[in-house]
C-alpha positions in Angstrom: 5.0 -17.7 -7.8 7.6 -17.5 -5.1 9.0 -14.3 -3.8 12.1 -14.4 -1.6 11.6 -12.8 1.8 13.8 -11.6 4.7 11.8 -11.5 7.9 13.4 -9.5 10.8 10.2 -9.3 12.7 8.7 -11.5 15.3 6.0 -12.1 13.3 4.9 -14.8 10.6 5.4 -13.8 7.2 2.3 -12.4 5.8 0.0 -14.6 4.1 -3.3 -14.9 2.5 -6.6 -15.2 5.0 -8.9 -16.9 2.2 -8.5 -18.7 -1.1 -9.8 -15.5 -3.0 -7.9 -12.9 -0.9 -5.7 -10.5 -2.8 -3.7 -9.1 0.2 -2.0 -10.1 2.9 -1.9 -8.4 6.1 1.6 -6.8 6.8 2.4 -6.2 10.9 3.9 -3.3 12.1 7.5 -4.4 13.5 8.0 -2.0 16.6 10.3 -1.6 19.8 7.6 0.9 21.5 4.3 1.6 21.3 3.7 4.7 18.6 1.1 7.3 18.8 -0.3 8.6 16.1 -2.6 11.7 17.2 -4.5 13.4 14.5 -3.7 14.7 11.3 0.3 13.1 12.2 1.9 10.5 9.9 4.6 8.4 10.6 6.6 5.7 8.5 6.0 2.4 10.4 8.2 -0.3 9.5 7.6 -4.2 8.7 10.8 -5.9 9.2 10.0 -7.6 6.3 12.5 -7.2 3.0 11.5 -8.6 -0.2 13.1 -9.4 -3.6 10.0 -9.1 -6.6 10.8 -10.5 -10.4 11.1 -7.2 -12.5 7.6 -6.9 -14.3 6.2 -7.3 -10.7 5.6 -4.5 -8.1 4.0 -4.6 -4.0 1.4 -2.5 -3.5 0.6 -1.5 0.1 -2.3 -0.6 0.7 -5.1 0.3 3.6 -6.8 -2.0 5.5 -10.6 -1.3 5.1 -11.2 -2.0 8.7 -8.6 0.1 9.9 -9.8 3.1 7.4 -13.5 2.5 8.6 -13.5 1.9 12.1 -10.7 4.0 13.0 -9.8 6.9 10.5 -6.4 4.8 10.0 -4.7 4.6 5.9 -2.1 4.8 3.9 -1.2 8.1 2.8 0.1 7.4 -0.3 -2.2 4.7 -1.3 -1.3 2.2 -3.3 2.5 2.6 -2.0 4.6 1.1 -4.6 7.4 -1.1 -3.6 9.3 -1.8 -7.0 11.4 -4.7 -7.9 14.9 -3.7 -7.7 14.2 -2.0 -4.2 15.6 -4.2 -1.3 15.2 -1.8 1.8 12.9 -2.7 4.7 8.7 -2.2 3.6 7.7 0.5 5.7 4.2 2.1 5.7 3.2 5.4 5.7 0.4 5.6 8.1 -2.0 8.6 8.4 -4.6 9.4 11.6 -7.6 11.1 9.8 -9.9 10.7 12.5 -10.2 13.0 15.8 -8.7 10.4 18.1 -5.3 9.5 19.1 -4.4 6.3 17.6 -2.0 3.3 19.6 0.5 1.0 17.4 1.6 -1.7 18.8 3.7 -4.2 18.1 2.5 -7.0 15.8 -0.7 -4.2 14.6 -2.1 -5.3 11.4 -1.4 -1.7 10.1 -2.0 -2.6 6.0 -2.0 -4.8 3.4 0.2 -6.1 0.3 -1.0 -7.1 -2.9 1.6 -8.2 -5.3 0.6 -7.1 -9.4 2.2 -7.8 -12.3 2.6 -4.6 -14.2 3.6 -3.4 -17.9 6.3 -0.9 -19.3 5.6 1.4 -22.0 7.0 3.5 -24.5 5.8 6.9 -25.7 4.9 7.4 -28.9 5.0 10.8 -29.1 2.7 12.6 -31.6 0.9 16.0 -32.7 -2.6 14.7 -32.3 -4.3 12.4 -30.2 -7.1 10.3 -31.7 -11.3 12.2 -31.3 -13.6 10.7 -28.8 -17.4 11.2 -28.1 -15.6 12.5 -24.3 -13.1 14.2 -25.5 -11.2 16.7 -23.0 -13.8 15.7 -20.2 -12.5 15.5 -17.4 -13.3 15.6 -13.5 -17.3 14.8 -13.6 -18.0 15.0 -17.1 -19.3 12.0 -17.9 -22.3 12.1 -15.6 -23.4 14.0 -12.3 -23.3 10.9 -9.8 
């Protein structure tokens, strides 16, 4: 599949590391070193601008290493970007660790994984078909 791109970084476009990968690393696209210190957020942007076929959707996502080594993710993981949105990918980054936290230009800061996704429509009803689970929820279906 080929998805049109605008790059406005200085950075290659993303691509995928391995044959089996499902991401691809996406670079944070900065005039000046940002500091994250703990608990803080910030939106970091990509300089990259992408146009998705409708039934397709970006997700942005953390980068494991980032998340285990360094208390580094994305807040609102998976970040969605849909297909009719043509802004700039930006990336909301959280420190949850106890240390400050330096982005720099050209940082691998997440990743993007592009997923085909369906539409549905409700059916709405006044009963919902019985299950052996039933209103479970939150635990309920075993304690580990």
């Amino acid at each position: 599949m080929k998805i049109k791109i605008i790059n406005k970084s200085s950075h290659h476009l993303p691509h995928y590391e391995t044959i089996a990968s499902a991401g691809m690393d996406l670079r944070a696209n900065t005039t000046e070193t940002i500091i994250l210190k703990p608990l803080e957020r910030a939106i970091v942007g990509t300089g990259l601008f992408i146009e998705l076929p409708i039934g397709y959707e970006a997700q942005v996502r953390p980068r494991s290493g980032l998340a285990a080594k360094k208390g580094i993710t994305v807040l609102n993981a998976p970040g969605t970007v849909d297909a009719d949105y043509r802004g700039e990918i930006g990336v909301i980054l959280v420190n949850l660790s106890n240390k400050d936290f330096t982005i720099n230009n050209g940082e691998r800061i997440a990743q993007l994984v592009i997923a085909k996704h369906e539409r549905a429509d409700w059916d709405e009803v006044e009963a919902l078909t019985s299950t052996e689970r039933g209103e479970g929820g939150f635990g309920s279906t075993g304690t580990s």
